[in-house]
N, CA, C and O atoms as a GROMACS GRO file, in nm:
protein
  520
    1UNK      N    1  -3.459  -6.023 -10.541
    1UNK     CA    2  -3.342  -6.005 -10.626
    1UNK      C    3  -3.255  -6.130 -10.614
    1UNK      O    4  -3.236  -6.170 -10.499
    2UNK      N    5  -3.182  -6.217 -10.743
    2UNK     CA    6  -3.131  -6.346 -10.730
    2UNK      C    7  -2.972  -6.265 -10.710
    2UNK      O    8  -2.942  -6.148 -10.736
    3UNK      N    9  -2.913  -6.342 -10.670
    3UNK     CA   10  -2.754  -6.293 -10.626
    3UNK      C   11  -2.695  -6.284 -10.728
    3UNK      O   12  -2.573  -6.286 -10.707
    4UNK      N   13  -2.727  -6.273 -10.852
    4UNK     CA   14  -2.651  -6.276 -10.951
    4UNK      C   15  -2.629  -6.127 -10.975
    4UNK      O   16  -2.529  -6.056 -10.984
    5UNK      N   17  -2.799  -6.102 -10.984
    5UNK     CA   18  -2.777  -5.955 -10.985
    5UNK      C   19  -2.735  -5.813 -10.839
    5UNK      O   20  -2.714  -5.693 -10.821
    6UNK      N   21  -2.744  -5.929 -10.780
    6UNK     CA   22  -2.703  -5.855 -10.632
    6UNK      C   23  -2.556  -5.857 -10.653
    6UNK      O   24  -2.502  -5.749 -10.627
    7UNK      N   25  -2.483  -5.947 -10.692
    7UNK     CA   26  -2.320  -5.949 -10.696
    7UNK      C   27  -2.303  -5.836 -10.814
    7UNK      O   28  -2.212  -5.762 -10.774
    8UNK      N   29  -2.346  -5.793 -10.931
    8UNK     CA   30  -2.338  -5.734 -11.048
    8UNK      C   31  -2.357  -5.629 -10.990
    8UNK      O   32  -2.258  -5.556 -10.991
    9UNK      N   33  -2.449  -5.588 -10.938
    9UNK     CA   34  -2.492  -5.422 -10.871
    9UNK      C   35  -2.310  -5.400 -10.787
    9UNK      O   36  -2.209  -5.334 -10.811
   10UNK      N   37  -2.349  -5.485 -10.698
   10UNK     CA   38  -2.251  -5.492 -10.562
   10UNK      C   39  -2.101  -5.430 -10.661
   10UNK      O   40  -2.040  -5.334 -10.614
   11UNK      N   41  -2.050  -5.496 -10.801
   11UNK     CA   42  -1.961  -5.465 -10.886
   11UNK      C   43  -1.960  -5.349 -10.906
   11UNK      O   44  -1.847  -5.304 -10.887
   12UNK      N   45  -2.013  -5.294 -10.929
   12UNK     CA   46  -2.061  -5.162 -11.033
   12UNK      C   47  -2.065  -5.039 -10.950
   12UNK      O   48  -2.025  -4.929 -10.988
   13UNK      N   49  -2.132  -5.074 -10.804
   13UNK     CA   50  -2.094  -4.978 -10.738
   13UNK      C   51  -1.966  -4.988 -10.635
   13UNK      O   52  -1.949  -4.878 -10.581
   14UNK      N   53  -1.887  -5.069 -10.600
   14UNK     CA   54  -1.759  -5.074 -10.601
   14UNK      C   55  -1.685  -4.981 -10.721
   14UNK      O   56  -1.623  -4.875 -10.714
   15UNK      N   57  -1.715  -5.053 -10.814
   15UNK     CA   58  -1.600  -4.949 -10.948
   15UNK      C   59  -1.605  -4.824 -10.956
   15UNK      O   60  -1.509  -4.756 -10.992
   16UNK      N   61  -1.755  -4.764 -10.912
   16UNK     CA   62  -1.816  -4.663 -10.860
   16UNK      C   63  -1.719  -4.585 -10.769
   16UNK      O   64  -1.647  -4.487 -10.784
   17UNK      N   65  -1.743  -4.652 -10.690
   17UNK     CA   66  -1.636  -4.578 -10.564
   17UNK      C   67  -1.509  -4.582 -10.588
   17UNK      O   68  -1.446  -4.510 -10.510
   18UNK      N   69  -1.445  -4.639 -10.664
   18UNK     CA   70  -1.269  -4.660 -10.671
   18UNK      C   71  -1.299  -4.513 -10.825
   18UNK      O   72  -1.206  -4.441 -10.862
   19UNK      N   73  -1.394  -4.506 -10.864
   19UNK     CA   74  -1.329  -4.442 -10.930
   19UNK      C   75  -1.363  -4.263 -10.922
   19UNK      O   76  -1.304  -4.176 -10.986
   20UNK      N   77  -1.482  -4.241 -10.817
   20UNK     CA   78  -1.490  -4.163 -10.768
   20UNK      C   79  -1.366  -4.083 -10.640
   20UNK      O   80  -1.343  -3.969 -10.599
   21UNK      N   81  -1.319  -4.207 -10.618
   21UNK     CA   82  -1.194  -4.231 -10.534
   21UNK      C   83  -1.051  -4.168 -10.570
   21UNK      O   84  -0.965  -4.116 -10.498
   22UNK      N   85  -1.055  -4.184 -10.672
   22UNK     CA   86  -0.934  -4.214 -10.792
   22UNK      C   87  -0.953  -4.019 -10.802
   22UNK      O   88  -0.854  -3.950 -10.777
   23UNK      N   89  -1.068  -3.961 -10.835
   23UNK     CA   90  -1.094  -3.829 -10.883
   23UNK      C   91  -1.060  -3.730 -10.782
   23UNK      O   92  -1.038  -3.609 -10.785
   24UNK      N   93  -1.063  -3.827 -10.683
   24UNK     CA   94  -1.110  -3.711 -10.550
   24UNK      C   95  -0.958  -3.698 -10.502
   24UNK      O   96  -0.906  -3.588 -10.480
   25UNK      N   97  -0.878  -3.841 -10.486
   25UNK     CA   98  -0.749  -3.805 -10.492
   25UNK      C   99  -0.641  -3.704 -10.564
   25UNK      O  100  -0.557  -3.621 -10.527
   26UNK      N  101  -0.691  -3.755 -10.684
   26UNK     CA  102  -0.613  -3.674 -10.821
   26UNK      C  103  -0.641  -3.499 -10.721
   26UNK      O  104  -0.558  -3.421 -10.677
   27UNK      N  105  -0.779  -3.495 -10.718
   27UNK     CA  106  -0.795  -3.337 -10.677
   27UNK      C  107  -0.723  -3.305 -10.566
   27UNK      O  108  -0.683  -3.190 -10.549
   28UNK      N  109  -0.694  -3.417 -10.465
   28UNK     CA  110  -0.658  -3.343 -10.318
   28UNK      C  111  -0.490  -3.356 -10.342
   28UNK      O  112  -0.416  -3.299 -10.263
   29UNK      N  113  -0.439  -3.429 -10.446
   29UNK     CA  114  -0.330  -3.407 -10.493
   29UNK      C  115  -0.273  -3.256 -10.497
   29UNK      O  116  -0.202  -3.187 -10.425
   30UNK      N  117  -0.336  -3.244 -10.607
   30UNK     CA  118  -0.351  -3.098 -10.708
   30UNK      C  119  -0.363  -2.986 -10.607
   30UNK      O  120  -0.303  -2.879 -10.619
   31UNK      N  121  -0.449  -3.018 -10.497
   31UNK     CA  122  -0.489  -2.881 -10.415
   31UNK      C  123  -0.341  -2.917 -10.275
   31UNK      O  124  -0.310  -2.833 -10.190
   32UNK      N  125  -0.298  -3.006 -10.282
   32UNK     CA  126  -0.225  -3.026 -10.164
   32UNK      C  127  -0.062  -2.992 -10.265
   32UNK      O  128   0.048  -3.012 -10.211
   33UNK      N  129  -0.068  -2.960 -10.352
   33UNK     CA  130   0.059  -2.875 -10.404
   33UNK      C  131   0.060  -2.768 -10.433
   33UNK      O  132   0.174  -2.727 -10.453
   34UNK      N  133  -0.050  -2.666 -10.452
   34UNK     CA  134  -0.073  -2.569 -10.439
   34UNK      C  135  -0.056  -2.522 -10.292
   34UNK      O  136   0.014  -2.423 -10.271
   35UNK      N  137  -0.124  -2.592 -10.177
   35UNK     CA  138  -0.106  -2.574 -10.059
   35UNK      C  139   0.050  -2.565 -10.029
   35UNK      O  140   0.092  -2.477  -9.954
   36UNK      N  141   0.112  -2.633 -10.073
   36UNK     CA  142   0.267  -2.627 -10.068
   36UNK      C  143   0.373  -2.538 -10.117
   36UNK      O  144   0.491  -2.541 -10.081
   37UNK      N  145   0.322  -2.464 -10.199
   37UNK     CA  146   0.388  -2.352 -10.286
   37UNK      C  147   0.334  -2.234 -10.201
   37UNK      O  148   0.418  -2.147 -10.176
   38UNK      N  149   0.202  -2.214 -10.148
   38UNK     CA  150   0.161  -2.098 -10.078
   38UNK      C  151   0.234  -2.094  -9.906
   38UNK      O  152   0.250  -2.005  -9.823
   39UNK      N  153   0.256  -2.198  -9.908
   39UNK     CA  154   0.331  -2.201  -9.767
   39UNK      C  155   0.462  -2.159  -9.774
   39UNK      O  156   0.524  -2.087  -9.696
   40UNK      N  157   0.510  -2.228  -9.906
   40UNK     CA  158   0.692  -2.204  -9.944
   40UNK      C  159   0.646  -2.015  -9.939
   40UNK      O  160   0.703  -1.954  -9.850
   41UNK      N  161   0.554  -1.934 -10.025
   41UNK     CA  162   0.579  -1.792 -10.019
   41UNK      C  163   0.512  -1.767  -9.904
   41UNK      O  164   0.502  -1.646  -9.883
   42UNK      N  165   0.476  -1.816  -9.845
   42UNK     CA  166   0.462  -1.770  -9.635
   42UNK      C  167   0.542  -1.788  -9.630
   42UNK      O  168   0.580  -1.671  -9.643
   43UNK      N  169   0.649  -1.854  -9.618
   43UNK     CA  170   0.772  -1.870  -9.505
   43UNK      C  171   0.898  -1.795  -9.579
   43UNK      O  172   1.008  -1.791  -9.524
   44UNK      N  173   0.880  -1.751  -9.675
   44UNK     CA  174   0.988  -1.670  -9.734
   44UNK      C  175   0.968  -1.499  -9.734
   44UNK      O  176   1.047  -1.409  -9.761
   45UNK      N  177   0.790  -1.496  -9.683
   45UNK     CA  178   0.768  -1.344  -9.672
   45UNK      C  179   0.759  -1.360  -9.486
   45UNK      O  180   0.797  -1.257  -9.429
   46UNK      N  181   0.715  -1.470  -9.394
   46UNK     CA  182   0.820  -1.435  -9.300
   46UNK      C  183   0.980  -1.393  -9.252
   46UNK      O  184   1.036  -1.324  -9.166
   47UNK      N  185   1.013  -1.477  -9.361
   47UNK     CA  186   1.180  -1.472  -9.343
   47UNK      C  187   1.224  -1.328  -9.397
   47UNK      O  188   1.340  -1.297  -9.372
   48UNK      N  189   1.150  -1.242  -9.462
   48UNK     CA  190   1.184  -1.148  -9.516
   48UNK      C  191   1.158  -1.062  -9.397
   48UNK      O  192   1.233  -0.972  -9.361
   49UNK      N  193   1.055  -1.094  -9.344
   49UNK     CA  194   0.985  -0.967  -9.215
   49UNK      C  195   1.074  -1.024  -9.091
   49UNK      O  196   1.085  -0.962  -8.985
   50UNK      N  197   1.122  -1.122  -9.111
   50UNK     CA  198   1.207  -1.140  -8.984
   50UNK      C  199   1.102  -1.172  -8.864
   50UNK      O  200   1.150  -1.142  -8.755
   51UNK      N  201   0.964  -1.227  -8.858
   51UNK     CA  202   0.924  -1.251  -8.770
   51UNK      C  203   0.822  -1.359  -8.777
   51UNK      O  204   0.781  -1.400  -8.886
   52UNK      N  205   0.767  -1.423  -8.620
   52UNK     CA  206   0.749  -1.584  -8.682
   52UNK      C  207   0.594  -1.608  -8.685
   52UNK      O  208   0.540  -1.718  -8.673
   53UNK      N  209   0.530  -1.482  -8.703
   53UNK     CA  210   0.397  -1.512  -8.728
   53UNK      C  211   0.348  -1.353  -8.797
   53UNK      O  212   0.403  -1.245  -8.772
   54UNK      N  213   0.264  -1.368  -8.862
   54UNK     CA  214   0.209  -1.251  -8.933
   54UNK      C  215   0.049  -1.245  -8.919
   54UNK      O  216   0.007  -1.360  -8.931
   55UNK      N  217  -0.051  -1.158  -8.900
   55UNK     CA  218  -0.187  -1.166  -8.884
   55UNK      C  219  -0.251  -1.052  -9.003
   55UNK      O  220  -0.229  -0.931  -9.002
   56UNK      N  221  -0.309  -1.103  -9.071
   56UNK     CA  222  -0.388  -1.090  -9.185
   56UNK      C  223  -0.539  -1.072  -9.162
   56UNK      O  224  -0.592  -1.128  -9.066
   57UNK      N  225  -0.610  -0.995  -9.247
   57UNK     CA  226  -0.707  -0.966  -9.234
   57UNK      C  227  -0.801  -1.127  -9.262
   57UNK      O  228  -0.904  -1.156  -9.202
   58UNK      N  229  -0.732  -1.214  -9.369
   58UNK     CA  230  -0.799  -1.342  -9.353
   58UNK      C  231  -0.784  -1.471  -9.262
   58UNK      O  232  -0.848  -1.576  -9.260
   59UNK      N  233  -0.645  -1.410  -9.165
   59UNK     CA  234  -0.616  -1.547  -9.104
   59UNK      C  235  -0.442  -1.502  -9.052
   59UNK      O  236  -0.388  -1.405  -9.105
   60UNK      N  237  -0.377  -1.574  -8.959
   60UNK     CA  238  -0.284  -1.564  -8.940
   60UNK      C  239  -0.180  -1.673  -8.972
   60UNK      O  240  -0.206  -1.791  -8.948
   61UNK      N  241  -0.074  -1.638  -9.023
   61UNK     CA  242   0.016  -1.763  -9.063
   61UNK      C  243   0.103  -1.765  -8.955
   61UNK      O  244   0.117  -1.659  -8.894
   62UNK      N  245   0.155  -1.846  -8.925
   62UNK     CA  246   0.261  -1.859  -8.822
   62UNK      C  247   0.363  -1.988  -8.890
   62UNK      O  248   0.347  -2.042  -8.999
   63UNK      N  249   0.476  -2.018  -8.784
   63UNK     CA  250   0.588  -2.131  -8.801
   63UNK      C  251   0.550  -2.182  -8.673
   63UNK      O  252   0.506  -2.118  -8.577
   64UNK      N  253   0.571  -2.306  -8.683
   64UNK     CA  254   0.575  -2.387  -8.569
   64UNK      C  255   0.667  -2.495  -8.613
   64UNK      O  256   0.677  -2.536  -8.729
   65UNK      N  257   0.735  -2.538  -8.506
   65UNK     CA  258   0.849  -2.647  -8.470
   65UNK      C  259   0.824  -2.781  -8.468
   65UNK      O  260   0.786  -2.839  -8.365
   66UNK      N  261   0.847  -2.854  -8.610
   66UNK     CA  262   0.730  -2.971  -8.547
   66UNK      C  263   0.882  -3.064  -8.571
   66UNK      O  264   0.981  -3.029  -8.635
   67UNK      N  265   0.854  -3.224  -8.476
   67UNK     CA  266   0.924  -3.304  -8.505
   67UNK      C  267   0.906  -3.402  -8.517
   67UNK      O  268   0.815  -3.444  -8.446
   68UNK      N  269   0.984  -3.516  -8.619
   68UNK     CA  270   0.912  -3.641  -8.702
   68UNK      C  271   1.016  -3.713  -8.678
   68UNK      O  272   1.099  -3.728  -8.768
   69UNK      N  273   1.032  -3.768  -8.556
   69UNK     CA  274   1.131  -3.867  -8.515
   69UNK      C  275   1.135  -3.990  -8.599
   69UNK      O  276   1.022  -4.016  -8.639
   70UNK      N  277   1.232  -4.082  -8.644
   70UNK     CA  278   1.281  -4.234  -8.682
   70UNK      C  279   1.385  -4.295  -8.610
   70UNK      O  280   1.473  -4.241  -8.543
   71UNK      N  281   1.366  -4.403  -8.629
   71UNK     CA  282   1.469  -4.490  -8.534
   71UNK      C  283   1.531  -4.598  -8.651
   71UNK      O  284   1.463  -4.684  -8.708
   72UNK      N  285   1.646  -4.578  -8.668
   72UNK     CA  286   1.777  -4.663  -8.746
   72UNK      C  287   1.798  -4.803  -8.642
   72UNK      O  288   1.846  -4.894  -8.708
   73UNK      N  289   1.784  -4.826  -8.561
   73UNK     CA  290   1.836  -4.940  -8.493
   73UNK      C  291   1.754  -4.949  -8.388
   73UNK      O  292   1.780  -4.890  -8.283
   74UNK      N  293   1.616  -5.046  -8.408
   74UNK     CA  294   1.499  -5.054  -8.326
   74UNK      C  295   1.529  -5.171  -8.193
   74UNK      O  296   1.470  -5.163  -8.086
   75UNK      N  297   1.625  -5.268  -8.224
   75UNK     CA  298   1.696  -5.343  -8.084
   75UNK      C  299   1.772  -5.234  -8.018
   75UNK      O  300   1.815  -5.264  -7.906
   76UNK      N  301   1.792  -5.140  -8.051
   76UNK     CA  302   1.907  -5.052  -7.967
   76UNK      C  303   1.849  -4.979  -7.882
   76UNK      O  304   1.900  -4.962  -7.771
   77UNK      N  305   1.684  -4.897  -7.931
   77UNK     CA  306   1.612  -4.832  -7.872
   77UNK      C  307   1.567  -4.928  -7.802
   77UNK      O  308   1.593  -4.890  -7.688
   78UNK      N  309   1.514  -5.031  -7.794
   78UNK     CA  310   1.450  -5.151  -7.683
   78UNK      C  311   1.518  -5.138  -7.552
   78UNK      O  312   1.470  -5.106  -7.443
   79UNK      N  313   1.666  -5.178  -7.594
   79UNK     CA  314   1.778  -5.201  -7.508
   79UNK      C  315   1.764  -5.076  -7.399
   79UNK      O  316   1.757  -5.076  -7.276
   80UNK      N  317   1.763  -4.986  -7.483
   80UNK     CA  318   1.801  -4.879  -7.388
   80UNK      C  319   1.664  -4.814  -7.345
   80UNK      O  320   1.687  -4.769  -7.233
   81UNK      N  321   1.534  -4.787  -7.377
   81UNK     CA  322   1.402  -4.815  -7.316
   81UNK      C  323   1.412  -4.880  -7.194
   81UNK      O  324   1.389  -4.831  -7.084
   82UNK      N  325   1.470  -5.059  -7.236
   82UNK     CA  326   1.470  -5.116  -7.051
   82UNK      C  327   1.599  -5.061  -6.979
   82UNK      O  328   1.607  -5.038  -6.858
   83UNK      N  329   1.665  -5.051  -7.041
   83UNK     CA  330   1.819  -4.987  -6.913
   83UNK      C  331   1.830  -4.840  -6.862
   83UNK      O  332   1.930  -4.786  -6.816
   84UNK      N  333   1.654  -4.765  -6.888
   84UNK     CA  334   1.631  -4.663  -6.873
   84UNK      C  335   1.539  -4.674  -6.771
   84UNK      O  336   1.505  -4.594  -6.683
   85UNK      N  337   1.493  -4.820  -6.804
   85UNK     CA  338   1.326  -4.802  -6.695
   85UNK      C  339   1.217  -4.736  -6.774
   85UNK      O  340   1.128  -4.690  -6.704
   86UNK      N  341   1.202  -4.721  -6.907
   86UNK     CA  342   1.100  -4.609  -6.982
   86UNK      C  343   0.992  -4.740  -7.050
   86UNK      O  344   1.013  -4.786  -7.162
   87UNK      N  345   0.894  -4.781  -6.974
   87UNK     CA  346   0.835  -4.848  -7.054
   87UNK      C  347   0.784  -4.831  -7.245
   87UNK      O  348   0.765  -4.740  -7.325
   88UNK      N  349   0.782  -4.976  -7.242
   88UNK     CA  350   0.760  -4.947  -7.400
   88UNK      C  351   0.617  -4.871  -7.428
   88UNK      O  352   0.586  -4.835  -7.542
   89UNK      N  353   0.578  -4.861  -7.376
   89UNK     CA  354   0.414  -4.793  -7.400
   89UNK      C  355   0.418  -4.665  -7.429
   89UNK      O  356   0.341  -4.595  -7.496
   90UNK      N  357   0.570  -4.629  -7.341
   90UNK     CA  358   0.588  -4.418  -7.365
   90UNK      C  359   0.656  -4.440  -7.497
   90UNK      O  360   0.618  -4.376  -7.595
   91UNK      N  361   0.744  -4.516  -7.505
   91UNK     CA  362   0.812  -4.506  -7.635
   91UNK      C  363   0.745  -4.569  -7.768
   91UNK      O  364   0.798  -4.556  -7.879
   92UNK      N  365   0.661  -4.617  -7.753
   92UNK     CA  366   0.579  -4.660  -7.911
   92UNK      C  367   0.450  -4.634  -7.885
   92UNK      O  368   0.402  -4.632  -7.771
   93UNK      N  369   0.373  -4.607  -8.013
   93UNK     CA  370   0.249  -4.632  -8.029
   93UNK      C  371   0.222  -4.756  -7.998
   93UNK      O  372   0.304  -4.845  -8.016
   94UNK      N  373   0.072  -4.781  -7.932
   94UNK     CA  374   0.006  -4.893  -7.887
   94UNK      C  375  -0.101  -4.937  -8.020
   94UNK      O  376  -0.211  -4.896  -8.058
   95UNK      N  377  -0.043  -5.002  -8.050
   95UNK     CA  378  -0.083  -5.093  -8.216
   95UNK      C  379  -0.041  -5.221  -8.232
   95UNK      O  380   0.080  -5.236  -8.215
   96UNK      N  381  -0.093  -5.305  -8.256
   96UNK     CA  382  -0.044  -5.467  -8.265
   96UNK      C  383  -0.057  -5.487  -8.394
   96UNK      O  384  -0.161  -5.445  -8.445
   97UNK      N  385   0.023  -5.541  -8.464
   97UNK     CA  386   0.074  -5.576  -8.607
   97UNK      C  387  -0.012  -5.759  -8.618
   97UNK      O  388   0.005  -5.874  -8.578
   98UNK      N  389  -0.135  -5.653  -8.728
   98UNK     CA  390  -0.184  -5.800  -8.797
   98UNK      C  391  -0.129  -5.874  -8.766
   98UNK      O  392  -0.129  -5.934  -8.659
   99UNK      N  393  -0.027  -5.894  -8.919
   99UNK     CA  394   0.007  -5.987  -8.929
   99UNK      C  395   0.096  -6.080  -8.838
   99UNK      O  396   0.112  -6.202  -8.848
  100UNK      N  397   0.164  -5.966  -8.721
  100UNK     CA  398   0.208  -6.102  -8.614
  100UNK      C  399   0.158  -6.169  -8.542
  100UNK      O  400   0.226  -6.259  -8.493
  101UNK      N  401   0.019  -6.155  -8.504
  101UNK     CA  402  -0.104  -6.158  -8.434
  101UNK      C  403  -0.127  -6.329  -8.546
  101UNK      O  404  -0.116  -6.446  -8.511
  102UNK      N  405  -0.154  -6.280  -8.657
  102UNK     CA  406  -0.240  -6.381  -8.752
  102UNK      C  407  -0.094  -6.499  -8.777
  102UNK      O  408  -0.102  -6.622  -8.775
  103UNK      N  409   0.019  -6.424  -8.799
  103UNK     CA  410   0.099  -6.513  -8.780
  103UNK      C  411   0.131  -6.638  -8.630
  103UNK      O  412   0.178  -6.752  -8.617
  104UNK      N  413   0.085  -6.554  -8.560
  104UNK     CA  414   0.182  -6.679  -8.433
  104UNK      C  415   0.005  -6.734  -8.429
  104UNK      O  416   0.004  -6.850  -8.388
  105UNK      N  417  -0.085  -6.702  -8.448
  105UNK     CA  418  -0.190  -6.767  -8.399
  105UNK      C  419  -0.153  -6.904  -8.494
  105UNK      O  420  -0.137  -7.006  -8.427
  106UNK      N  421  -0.136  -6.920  -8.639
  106UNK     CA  422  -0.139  -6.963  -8.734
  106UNK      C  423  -0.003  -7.101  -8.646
  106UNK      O  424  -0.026  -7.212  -8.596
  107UNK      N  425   0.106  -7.039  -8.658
  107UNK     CA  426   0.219  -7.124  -8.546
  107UNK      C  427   0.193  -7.181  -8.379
  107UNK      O  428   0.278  -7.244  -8.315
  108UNK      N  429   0.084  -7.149  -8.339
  108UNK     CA  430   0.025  -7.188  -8.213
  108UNK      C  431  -0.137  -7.215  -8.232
  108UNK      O  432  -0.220  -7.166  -8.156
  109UNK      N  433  -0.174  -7.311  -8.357
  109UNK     CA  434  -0.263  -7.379  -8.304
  109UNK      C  435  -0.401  -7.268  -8.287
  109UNK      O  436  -0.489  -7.312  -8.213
  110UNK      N  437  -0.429  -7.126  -8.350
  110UNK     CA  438  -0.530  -7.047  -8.309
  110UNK      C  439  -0.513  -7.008  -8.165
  110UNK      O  440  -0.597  -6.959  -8.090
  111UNK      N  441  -0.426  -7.030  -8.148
  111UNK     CA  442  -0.447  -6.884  -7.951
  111UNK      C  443  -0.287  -6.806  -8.021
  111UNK      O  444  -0.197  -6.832  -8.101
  112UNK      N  445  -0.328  -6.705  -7.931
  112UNK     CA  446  -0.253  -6.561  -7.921
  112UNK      C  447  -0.186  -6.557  -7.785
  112UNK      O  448  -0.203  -6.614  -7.677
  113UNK      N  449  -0.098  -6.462  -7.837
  113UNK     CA  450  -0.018  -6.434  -7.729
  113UNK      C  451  -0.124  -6.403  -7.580
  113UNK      O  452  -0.232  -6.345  -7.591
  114UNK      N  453  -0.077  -6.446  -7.467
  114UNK     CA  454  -0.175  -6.395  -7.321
  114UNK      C  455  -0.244  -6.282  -7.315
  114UNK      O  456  -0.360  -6.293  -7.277
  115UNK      N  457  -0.196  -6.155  -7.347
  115UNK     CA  458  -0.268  -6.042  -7.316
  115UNK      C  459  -0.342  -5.968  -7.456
  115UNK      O  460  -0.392  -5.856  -7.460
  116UNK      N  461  -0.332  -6.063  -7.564
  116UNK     CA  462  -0.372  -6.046  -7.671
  116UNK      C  463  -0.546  -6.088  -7.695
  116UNK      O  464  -0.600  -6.159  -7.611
  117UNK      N  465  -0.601  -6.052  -7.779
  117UNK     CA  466  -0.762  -6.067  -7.754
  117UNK      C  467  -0.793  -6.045  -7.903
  117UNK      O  468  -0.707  -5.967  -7.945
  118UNK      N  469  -0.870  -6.076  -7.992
  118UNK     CA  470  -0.893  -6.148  -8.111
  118UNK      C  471  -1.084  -6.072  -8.151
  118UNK      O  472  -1.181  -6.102  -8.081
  119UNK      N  473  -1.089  -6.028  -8.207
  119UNK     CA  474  -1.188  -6.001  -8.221
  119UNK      C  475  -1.249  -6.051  -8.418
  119UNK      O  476  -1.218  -5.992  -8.521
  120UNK      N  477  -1.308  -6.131  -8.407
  120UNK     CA  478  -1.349  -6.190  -8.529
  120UNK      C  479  -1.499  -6.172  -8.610
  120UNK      O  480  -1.612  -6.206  -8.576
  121UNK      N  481  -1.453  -6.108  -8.722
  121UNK     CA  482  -1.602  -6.033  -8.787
  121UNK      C  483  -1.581  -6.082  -8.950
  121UNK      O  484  -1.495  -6.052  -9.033
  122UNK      N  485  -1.720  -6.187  -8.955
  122UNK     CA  486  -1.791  -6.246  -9.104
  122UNK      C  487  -1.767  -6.135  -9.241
  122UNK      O  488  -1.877  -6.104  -9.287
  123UNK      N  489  -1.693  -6.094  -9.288
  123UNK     CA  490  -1.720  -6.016  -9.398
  123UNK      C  491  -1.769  -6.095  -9.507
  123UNK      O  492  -1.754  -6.217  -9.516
  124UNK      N  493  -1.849  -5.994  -9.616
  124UNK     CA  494  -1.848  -6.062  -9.760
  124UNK      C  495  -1.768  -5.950  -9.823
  124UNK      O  496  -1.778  -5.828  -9.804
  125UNK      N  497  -1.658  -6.042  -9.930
  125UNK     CA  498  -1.610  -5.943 -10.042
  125UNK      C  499  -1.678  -6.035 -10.155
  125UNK      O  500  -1.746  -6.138 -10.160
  126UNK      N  501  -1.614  -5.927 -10.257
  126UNK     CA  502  -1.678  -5.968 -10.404
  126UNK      C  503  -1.526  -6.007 -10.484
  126UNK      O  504  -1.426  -5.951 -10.437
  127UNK      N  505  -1.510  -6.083 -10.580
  127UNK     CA  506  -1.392  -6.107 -10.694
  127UNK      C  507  -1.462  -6.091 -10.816
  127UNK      O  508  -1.571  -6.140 -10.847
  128UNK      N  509  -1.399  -6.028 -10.870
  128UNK     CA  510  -1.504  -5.960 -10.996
  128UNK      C  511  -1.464  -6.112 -11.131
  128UNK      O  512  -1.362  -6.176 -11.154
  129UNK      N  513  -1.621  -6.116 -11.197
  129UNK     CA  514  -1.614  -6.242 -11.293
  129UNK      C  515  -1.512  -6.237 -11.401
  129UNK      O  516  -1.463  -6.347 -11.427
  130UNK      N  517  -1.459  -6.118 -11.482
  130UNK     CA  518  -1.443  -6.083 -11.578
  130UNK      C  519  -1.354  -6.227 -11.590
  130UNK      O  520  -1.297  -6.257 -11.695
   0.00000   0.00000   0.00000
């Protein structure tokens, strides 16, 4: 097979997938607002029964307490992290940000920060001819 037609396939089933993609979303859309309206009449036929879980012959619904913390002033939480002694590791997710990674390498010449480690993998993408 000459790459011409290997890049053309390679197209086609890409568009393939974005648009199988595209369908499958639309659906989990659609089913994830329905999911949302059946919960709004769970929690209003708890609130009616006055109690925080109900058991059904198909399943039990319950409430649970969940919490989705943010932080307005991320130097302030630092500050007070170290004047607590609470390392940063309890207080954030352990995730390194691309782009600061690709940035300071880019400002230092290709090395990274000391305890930083680089792992580098050949991809091929495609840019479509049109």
């Amino acid at each position: 097979m000459d790459i011409e037609k290997i890049v053309a396939v390679y197209v086609k089933i890409r568009d393939e997938k974005s648009r199988v993609k595209q369908e499958a979303d639309k659906r989990c859309a659609e089913l994830q607002a329905k999911l949302a309206r059946l919960e709004a009449e769970i929690q209003r036929e708890l609130n009616r029964l006055n109690v925080q879980s109900v058991r059904t012959g198909s399943g039990t619904a319950f409430q649970k307490l969940e919490i989705k913390p943010s932080c307005k002033d991320w130097g302030m939480l630092d500050a007070w992290a170290q004047a607590e002694g609470v390392p940063p590791s309890e207080v954030f997710e352990k995730r390194l940000s691309r782009k600061f990674v690709t940035d300071y390498m880019a400002a230092h010449d290709g090395e990274t920060p000391a305890p930083v480690t680089v792992h580098r993998e050949l991809t091929v993408h495609v840019r479509r001819g049109d």
